[in-house]
N, C-alpha and C positions, 0 to 999 in steps of 0.2 A: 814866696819866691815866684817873678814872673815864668813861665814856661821858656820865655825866649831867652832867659839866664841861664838855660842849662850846657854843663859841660860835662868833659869825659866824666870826672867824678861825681854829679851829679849820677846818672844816667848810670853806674858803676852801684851808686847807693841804690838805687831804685833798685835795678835788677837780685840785688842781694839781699834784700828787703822782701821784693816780691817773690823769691826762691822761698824763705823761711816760711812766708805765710802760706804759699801753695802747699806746702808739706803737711801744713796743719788742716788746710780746707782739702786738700784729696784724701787725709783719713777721712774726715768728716762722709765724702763719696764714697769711699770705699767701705763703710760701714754701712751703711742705707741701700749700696745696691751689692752686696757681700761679695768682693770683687777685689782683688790687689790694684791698686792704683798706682801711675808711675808719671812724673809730671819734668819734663826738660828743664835745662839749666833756660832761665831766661832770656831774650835780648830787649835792649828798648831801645827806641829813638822817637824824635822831636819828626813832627810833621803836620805843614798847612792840611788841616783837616779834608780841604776837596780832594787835596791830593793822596790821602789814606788811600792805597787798594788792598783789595781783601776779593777781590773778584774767582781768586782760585778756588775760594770755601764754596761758592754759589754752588745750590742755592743754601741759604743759610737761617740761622735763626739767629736774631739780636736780644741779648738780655740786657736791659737797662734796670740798676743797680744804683736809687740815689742813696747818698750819706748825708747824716748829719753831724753835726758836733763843732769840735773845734776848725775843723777845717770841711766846710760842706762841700759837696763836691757829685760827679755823677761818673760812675763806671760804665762804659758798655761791653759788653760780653761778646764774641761772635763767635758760633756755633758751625760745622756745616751741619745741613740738616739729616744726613744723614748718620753722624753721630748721634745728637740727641736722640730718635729715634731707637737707635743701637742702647742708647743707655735707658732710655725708656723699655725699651724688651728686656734689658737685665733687671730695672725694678720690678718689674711686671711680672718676673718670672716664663717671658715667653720664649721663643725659639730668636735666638740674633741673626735676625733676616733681617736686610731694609729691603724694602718693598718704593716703588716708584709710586705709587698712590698715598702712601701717608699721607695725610693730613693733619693739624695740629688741631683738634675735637676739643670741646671743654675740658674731656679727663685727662686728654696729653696734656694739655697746656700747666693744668693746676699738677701734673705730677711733677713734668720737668721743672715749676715753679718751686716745689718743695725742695728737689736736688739744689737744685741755685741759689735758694733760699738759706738751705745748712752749708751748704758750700762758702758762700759769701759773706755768713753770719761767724762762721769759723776764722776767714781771710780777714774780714774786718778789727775782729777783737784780737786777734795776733797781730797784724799791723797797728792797731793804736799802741798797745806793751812797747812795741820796736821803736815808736816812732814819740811815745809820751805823749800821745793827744789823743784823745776823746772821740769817738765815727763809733756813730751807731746804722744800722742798713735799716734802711724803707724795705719796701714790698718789691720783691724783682717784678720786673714788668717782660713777658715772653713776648718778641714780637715775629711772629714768622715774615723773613724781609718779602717783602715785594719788588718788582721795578720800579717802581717811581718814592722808596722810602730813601731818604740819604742821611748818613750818619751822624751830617752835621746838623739838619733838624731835627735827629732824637736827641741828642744832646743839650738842644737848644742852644746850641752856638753859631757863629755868622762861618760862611766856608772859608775866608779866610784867616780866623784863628788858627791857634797851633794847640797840637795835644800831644802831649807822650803816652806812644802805644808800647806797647811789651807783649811779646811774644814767646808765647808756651806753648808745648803739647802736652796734652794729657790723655795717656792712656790707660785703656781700662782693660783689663784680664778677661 
């Protein structure tokens, strides 16, 4: 299906789609960083990708998430950065301080990669059951954003394609 074919029921399937598999990839969090996890009903919608804003999360972290299988494809993930952080101190067993100096060091990087890693590995395989196709997940890639990173070249799409975003919260106890 093109992206620009989508309509209310399209957009209605995704969203209900993307509600089941969160359910199953926030146990997957919630068990690794031993923590109730609680994730919003969905929204999604179609958007020329320059035109995505996300400027509220700033500053943020990008997880890119490719798939393979039946249908290949690339997720991106957007973080603020002061969550992952937060969820980082609850793996870590530290005090849930964010601190304005964070930095994302070799061992944040590969820990938040581990969380995104079972998280997406959990969303992936429950979304192929839903949907009868075959996605297996690559390696997440953490990318703490910078100014000059734009979404539409980690995707590897031109700015004016269209992508369906969908919109959750997930919070953590």
């Amino acid at each position: 299906m093109n992206i620009n074919d989508f309509n209310a029921n399209n957009l209605y399937a995704i969203k209900e789609a993307h509600k089941l598999a969160m359910v199953t990839s926030g146990s997957a969090v919630a068990s690794l960083l031993n923590a109730s996890v609680w994730i919003t009903n969905p929204e999604a919608s179609v958007h020329r990708i320059m035109d995505f804003i996300y400027a509220e999360l700033a500053p943020t972290v990008f997880v890119k998430v490719s798939y393979t299988g039946d249908k290949p494809g690339t997720l991106v993930l957007i973080f603020k950065q002061e969550d992952a952080q937060l969820m980082l101190c609850q793996l870590m067993g530290m005090p849930l301080v964010a601190t304005p100096d964070f930095a994302f060091d070799e061992i944040n990087t590969s820990a938040f990669n581990e969380v995104i890693n079972q998280m997406m590995t959990s969303y992936l395989t429950e979304m192929s059951g839903l949907i009868g196709q075959v996605a297996m997940i690559s390696e997440a890639e953490v990318l703490p954003n910078s100014a000059s990173q734009n979404i539409f070249a980690l995707m590897e799409l031109n700015p004016d394609d269209n992508i369906c975003a969908v919109y959750s919260d997930l919070r953590i106890d």
